[in-house]
MDAnalysis code that builds the backbone (N, CA, C; Angstrom):
import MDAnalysis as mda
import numpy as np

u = mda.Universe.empty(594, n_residues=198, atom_resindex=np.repeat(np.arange(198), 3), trajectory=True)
u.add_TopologyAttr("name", ["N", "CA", "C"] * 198)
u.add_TopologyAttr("resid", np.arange(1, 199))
u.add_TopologyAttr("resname", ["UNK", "UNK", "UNK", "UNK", "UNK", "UNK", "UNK", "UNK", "UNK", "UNK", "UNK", "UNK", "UNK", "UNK", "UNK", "UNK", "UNK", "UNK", "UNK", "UNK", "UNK", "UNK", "UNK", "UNK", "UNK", "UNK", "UNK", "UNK", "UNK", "UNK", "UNK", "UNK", "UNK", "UNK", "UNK", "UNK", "UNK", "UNK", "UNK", "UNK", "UNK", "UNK", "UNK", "UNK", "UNK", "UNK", "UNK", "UNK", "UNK", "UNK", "UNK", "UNK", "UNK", "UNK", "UNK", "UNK", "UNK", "UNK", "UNK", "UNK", "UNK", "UNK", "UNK", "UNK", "UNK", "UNK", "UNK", "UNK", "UNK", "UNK", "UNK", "UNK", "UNK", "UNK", "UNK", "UNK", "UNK", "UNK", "UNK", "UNK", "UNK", "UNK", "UNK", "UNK", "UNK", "UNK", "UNK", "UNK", "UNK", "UNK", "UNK", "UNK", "UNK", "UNK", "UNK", "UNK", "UNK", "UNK", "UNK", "UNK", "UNK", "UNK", "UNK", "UNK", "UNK", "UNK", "UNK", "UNK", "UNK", "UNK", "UNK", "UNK", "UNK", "UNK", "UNK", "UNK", "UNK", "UNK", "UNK", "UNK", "UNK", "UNK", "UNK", "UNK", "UNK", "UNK", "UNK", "UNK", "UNK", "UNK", "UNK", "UNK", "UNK", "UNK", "UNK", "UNK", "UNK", "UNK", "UNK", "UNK", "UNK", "UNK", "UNK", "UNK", "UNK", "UNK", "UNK", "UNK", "UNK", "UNK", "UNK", "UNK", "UNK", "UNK", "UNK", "UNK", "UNK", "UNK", "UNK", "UNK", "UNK", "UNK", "UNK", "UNK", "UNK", "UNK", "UNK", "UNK", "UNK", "UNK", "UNK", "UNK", "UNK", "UNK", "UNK", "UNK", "UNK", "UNK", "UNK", "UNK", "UNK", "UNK", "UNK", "UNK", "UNK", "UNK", "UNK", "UNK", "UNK", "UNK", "UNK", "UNK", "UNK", "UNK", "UNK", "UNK", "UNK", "UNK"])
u.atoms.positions = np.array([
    [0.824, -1.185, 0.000],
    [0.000, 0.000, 0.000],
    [0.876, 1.261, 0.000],
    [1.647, 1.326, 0.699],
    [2.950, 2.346, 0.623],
    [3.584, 2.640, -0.313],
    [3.815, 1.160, -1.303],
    [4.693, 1.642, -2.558],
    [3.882, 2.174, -3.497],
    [2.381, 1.983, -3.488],
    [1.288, 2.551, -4.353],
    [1.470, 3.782, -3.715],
    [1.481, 4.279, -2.831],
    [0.813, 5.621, -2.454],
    [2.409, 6.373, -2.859],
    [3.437, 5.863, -2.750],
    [4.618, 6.789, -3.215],
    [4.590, 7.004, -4.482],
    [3.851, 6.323, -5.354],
    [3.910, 6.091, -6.701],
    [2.913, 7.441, -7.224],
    [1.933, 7.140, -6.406],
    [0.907, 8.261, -6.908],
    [1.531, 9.301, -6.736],
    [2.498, 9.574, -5.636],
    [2.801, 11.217, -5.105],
    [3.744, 11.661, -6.072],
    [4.594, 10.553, -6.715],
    [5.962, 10.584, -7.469],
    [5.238, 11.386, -9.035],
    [3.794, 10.819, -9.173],
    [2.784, 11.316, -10.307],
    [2.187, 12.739, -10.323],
    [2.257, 13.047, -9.120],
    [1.827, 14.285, -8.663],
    [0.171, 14.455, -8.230],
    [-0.225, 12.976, -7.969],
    [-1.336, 12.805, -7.065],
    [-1.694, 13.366, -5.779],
    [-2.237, 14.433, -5.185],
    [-2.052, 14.559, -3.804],
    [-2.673, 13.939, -2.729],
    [-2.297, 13.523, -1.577],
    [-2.810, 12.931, -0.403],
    [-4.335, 12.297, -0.360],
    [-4.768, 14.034, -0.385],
    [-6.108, 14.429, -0.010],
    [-6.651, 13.527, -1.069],
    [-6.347, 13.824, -2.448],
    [-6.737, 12.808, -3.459],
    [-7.551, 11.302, -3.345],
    [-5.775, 10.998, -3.236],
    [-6.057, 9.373, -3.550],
    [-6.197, 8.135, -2.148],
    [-6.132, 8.884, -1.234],
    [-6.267, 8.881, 0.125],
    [-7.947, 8.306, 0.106],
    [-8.528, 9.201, -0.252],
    [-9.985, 9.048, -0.036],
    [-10.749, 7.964, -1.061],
    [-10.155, 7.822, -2.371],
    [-9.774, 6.626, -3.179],
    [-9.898, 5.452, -2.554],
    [-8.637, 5.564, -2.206],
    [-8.240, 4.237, -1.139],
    [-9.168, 3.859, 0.100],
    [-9.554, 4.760, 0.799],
    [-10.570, 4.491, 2.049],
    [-11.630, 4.131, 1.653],
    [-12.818, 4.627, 0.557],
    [-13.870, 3.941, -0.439],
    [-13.690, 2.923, -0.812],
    [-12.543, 2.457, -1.478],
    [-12.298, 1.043, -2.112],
    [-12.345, -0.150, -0.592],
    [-11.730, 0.226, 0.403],
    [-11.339, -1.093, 1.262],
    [-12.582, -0.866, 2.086],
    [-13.478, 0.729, 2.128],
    [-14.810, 0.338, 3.085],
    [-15.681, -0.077, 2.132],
    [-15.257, -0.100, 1.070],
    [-16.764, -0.508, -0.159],
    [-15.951, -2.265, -0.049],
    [-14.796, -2.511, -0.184],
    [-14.480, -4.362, 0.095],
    [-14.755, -5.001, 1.184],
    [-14.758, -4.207, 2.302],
    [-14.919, -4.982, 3.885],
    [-16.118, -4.729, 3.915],
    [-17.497, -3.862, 3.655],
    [-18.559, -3.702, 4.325],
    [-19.413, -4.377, 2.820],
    [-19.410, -4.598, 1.629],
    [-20.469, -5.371, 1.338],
    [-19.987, -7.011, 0.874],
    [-21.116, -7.305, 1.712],
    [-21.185, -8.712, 2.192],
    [-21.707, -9.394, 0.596],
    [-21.986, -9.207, -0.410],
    [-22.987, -8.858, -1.571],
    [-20.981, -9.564, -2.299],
    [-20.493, -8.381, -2.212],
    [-19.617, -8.349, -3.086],
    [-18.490, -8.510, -2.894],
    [-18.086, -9.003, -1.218],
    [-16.677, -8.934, -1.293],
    [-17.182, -10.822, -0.623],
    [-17.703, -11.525, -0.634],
    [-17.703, -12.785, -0.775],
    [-17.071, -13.454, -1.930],
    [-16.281, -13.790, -2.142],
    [-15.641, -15.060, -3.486],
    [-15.730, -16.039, -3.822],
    [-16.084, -16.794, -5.103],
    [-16.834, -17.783, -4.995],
    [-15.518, -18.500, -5.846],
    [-14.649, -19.483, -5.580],
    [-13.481, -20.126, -6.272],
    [-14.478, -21.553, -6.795],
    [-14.397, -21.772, -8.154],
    [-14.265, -22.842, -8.464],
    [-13.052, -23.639, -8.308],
    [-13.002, -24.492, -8.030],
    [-11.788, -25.374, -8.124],
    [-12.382, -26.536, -8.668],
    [-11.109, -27.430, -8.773],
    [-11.518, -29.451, -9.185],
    [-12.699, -30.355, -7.974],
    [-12.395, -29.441, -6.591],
    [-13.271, -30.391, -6.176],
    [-14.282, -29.529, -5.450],
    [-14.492, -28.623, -5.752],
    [-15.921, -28.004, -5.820],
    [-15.649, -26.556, -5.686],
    [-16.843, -25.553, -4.538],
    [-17.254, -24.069, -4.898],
    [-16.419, -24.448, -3.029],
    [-15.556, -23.194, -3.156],
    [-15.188, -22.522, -1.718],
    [-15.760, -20.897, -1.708],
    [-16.223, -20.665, -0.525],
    [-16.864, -19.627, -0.830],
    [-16.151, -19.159, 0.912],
    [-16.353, -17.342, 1.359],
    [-15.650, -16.910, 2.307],
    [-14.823, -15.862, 1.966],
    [-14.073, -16.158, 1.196],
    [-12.854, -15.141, 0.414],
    [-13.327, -14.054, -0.093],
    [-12.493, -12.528, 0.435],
    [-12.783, -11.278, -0.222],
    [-12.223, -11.299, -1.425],
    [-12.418, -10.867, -2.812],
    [-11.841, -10.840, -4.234],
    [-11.194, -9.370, -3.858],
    [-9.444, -9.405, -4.501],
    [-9.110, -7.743, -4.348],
    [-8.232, -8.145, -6.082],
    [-8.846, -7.177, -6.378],
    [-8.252, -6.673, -8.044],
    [-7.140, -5.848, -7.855],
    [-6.023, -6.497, -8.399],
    [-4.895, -5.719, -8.270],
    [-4.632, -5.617, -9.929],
    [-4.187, -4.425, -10.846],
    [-3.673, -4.222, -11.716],
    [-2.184, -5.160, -11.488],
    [-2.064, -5.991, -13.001],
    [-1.075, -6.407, -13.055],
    [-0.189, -5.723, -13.370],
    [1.282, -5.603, -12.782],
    [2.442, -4.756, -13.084],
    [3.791, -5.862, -13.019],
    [3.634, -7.313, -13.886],
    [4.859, -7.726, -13.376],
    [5.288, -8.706, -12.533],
    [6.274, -8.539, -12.006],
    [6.955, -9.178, -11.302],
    [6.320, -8.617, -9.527],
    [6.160, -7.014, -9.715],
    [5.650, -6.704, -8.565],
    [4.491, -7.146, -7.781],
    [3.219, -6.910, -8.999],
    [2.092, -7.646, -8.480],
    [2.142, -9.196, -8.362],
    [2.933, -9.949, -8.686],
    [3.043, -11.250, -8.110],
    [3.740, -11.619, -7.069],
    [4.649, -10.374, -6.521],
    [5.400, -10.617, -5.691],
    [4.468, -10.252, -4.112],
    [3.019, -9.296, -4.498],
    [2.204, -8.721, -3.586],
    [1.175, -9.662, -3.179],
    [1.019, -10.816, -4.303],
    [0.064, -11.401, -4.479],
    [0.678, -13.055, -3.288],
    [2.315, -12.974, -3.702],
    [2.862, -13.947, -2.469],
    [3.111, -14.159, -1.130],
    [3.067, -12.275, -1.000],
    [3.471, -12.323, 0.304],
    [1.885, -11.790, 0.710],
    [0.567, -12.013, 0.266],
    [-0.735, -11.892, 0.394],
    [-0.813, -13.515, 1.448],
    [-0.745, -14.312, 0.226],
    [-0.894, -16.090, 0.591],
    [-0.010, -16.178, 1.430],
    [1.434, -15.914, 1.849],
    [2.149, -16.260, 2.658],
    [1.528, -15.740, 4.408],
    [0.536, -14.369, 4.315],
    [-0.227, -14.701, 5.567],
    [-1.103, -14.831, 5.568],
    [-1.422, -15.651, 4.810],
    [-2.449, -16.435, 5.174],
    [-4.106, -15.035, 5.166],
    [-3.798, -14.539, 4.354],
    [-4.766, -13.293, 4.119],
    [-5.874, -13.988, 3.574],
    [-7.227, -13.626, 3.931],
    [-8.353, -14.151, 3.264],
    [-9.161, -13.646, 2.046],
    [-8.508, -13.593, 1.581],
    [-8.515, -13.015, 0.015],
    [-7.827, -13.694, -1.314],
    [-8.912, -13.709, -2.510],
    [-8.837, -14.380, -3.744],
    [-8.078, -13.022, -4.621],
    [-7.221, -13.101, -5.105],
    [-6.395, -11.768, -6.199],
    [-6.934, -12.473, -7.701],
    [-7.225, -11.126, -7.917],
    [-7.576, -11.180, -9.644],
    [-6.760, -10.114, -10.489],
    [-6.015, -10.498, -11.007],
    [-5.478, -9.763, -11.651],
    [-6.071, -9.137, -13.221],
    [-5.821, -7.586, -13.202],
    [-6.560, -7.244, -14.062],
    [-5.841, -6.422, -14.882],
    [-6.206, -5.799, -16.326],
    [-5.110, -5.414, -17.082],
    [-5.887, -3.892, -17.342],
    [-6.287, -3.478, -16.630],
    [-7.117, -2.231, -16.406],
    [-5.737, -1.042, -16.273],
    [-5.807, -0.625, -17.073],
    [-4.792, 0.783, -17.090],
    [-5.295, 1.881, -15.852],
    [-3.971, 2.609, -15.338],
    [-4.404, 3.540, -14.084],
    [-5.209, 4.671, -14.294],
    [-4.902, 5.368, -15.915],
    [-5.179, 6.260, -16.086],
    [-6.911, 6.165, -16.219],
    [-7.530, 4.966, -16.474],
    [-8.551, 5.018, -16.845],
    [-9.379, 4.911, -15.469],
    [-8.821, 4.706, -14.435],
    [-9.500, 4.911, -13.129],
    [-8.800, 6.391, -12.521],
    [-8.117, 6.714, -12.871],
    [-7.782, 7.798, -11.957],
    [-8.359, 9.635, -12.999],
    [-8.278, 10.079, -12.599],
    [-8.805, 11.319, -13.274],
    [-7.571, 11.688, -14.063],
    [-7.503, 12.510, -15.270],
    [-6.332, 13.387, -15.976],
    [-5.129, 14.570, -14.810],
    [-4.150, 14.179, -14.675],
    [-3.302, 15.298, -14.352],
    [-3.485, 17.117, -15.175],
    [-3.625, 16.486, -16.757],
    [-3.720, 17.629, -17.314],
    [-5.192, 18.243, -17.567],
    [-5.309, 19.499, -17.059],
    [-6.437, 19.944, -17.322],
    [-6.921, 20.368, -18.713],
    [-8.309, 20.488, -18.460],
    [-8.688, 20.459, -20.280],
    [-8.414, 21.947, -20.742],
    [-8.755, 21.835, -22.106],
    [-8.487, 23.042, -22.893],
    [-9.504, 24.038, -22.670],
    [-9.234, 25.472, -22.409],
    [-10.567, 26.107, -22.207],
    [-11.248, 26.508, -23.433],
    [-12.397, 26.144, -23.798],
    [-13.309, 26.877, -24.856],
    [-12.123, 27.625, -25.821],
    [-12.393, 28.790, -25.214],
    [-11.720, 29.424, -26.210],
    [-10.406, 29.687, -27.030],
    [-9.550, 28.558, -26.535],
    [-8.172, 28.666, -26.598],
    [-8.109, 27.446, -27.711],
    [-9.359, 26.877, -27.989],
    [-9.178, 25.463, -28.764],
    [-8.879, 25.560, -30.536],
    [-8.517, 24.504, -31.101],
    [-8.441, 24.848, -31.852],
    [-8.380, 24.021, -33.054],
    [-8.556, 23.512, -34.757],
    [-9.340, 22.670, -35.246],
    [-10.384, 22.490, -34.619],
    [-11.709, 23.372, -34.774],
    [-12.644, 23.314, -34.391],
    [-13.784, 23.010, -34.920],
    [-14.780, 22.840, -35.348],
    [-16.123, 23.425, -36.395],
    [-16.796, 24.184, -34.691],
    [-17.273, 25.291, -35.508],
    [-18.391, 25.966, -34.209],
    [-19.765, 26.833, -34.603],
    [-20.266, 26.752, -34.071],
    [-21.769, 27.533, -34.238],
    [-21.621, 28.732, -33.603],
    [-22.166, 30.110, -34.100],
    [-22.413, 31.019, -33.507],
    [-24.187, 31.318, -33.387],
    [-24.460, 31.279, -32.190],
    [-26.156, 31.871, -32.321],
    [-26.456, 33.326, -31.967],
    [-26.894, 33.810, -32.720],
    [-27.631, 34.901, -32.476],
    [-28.815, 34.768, -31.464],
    [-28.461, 35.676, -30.390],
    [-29.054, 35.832, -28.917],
    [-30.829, 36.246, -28.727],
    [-30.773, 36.867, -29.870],
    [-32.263, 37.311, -30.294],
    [-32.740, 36.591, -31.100],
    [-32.805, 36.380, -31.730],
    [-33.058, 35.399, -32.905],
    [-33.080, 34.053, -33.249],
    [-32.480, 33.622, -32.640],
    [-31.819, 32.175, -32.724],
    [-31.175, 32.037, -34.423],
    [-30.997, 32.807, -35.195],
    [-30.280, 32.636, -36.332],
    [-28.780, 32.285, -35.564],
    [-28.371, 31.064, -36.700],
    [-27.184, 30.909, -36.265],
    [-25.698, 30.387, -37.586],
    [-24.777, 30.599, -37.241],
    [-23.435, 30.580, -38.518],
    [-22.405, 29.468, -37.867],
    [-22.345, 28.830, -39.078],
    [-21.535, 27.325, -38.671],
    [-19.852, 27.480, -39.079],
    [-18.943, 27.531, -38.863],
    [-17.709, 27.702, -39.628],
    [-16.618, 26.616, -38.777],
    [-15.683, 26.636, -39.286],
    [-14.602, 26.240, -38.732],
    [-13.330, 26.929, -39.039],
    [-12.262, 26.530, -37.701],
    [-10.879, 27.115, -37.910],
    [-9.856, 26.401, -37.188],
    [-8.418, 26.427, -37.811],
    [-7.519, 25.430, -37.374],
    [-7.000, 26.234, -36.140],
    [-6.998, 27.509, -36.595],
    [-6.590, 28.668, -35.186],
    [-7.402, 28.687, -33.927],
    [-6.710, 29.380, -32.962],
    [-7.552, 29.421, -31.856],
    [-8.745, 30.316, -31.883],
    [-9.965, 29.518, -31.585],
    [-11.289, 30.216, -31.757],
    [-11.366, 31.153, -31.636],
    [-11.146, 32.050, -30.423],
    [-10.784, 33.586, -29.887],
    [-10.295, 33.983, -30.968],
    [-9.681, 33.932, -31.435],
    [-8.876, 34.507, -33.009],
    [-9.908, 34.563, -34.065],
    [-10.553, 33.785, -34.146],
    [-11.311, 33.709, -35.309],
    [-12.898, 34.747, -35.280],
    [-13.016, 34.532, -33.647],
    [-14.302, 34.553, -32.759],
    [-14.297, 36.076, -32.539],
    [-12.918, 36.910, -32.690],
    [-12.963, 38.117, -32.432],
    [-13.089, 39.228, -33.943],
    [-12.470, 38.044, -35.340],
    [-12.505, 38.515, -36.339],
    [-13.703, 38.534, -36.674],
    [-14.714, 37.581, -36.469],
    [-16.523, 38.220, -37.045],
    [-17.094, 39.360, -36.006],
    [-16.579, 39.431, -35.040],
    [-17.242, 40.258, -33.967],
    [-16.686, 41.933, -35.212],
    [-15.445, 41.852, -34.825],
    [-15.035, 43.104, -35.804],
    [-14.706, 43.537, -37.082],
    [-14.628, 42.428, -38.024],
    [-14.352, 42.991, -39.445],
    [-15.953, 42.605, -40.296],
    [-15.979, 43.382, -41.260],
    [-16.997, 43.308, -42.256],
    [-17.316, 41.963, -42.631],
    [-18.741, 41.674, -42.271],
    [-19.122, 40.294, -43.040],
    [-20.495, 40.160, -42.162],
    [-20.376, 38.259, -42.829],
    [-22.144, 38.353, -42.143],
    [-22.551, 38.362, -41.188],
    [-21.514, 38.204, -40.105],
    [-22.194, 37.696, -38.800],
    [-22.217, 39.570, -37.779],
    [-20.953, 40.067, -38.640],
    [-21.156, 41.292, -37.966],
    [-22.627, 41.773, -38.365],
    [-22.820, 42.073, -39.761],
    [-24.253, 42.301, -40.579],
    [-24.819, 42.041, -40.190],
    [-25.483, 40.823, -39.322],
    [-26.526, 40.468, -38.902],
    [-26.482, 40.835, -37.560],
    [-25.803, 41.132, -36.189],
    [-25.626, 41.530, -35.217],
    [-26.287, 43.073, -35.032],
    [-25.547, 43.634, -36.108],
    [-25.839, 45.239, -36.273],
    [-27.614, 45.526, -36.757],
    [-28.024, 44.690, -37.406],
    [-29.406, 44.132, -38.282],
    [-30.610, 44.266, -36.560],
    [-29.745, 43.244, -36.401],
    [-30.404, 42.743, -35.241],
    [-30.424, 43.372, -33.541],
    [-29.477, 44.575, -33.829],
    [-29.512, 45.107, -32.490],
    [-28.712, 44.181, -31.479],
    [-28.122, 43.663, -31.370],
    [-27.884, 42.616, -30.434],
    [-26.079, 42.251, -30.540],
    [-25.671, 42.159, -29.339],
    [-23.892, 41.951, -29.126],
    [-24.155, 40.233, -28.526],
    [-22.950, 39.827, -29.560],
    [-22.231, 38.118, -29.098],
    [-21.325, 38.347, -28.209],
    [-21.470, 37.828, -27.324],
    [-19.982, 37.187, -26.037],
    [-19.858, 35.542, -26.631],
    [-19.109, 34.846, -25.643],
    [-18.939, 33.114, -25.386],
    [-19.713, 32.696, -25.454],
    [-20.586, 32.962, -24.690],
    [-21.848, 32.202, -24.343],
    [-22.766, 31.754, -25.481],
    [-22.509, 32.760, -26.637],
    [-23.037, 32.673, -27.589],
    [-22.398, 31.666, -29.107],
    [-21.355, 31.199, -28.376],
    [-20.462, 30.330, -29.495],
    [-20.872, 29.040, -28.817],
    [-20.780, 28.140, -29.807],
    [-20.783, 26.745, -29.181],
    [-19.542, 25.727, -30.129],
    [-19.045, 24.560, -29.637],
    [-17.944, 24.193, -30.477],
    [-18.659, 22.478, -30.977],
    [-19.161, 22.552, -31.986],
    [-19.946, 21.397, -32.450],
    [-18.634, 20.044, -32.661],
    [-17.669, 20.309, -33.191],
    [-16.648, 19.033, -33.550],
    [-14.886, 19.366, -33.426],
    [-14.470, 18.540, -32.823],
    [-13.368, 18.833, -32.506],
    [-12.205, 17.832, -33.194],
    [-10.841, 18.243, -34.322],
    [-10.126, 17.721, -34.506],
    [-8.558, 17.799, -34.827],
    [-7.903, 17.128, -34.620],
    [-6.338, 16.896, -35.394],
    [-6.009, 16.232, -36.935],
    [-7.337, 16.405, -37.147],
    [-7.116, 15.152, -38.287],
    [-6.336, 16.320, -39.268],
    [-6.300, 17.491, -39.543],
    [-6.080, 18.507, -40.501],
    [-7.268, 19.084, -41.108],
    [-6.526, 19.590, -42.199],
    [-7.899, 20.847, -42.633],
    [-8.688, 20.187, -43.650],
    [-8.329, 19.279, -44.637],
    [-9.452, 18.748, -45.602],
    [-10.822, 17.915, -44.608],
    [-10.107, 17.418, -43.249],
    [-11.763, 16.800, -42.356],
    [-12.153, 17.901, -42.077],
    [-11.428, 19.023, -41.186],
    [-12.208, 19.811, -40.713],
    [-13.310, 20.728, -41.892],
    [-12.804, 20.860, -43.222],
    [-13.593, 21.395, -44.119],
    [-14.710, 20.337, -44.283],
    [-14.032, 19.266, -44.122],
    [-15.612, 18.350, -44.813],
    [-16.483, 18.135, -43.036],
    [-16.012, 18.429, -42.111],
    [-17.238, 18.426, -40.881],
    [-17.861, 19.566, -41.028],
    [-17.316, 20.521, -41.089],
    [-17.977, 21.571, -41.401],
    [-19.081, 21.879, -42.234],
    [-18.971, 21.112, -43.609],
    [-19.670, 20.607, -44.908],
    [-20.815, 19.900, -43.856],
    [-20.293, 18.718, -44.013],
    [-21.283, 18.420, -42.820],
    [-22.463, 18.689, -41.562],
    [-21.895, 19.771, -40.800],
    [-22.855, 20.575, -39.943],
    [-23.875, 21.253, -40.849],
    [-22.957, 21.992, -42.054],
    [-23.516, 23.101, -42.387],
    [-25.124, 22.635, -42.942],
    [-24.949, 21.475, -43.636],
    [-25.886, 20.609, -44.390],
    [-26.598, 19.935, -42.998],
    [-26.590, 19.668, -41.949],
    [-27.558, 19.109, -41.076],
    [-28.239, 20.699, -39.981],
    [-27.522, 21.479, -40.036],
    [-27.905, 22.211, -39.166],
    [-28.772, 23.716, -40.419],
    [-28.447, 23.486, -41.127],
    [-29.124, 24.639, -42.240],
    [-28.807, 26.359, -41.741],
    [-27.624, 26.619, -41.519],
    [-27.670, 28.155, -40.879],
    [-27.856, 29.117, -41.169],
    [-28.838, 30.034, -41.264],
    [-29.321, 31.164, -42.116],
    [-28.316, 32.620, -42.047],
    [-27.262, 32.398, -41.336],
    [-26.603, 33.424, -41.524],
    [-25.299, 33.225, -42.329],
    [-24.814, 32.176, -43.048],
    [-23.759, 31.539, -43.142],
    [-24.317, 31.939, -44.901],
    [-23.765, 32.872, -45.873],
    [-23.520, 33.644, -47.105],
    [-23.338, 32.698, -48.261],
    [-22.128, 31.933, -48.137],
    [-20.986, 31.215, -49.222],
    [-21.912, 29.655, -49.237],
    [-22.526, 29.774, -50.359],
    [-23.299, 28.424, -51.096],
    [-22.110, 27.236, -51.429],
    [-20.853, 26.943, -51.367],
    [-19.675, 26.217, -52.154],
    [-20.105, 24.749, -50.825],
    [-20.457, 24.970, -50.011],
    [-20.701, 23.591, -48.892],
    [-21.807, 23.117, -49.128],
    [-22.929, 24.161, -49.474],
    [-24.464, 23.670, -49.576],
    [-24.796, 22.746, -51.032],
    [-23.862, 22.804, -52.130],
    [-24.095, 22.358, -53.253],
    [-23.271, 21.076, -53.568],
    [-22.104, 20.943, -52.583],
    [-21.356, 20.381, -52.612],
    [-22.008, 18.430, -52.015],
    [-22.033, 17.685, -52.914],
    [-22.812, 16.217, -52.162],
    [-21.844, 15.736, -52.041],
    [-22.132, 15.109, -50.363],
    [-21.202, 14.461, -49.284],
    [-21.783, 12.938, -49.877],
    [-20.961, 11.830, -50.471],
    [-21.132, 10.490, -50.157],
    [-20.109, 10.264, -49.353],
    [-20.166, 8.997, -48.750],
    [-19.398, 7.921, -48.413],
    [-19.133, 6.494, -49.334],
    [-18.362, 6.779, -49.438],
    [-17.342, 5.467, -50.352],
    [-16.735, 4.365, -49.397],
    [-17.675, 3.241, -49.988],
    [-17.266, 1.882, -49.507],
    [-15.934, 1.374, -50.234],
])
């Protein structure tokens, strides 16, 4: 339990964290009777009594945890499992904020209206998000039309990718054709037919 918990800290897990992790897992194994019973088949029948504890396999280590388990005589069945940490433990790195993202497709709605403009950009949205707010075009046109100022709140980010710019043009193609946006000018997506090729 020690060399796990140095491991987490060495990760930059804190205390408070994985501490409370750990106290859930062994009061959720010792207190239900439901689930921490084990049922071993063997050759000459069902032994039942034994708590099941899932240890991620790592090796040489987890077998070495799993010996000196049986060596006292601990009442517990080990299952070893190939369950990666990351997929139980939360991300170290925090996510990207809204506006900093980038290969995007995004919707802008108009606050009054619900008219809304579908586009995409490989740049960071804010970049793109500040160029319709201020240079000539439709979404300014229609703002000014409409009496009415866009913030964030008013962007939404429909698809997110790395793939490069020919997907992001064809998701975009895509939205533009399922979502129909009445403020969005340039016909070259609307005429354009999307198959899929087997």
């Amino acid at each position: 339990m020690e060399k796990a918990k140095r491991i987490l800290e060495k990760n930059q897990y804190p205390p408070e964290f994985y501490g409370r992790i750990i106290k859930d897992t062994l009061t959720k194994i010792l207190t239900e009777e439901t689930t921490s019973q084990a049922i071993r088949v063997t050759n000459k029948g069902v032994i039942q009594g034994n708590f099941v504890l899932f240890i991620q396999y790592r090796g040489k280590a987890s077998e070495a945890y799993a010996k000196a388990l049986h060596r006292i005589k601990a009442p517990c069945h080990i299952v070893f499992t190939l369950r990666r940490l990351k997929e139980v433990l939360p991300p170290l790195k925090s996510p990207v904020e809204k506006m900093i993202k980038s290969g995007v497709v995004y919707k802008i709605e108009c606050p009054r209206c619900q008219a809304c403009y579908v586009g995409q950009t490989s740049r960071h949205i804010q970049s793109r998000f500040r160029e319709h707010l201020n240079n000539t075009g439709p979404i300014k046109e229609h703002t000014e039309k409409c009496g009415t100022t866009l913030d964030e709140q008013d962007l939404k980010i429909l698809h997110t990718t790395t793939k490069g710019e020919a997907h992001l043009l064809t998701m975009e193609a895509l939205w533009i054709k399922e979502i129909r946006p009445s403020i969005n000018t340039k016909d070259e997506y609307r005429s354009r037919v999307l198959t899929i090729k087997w």
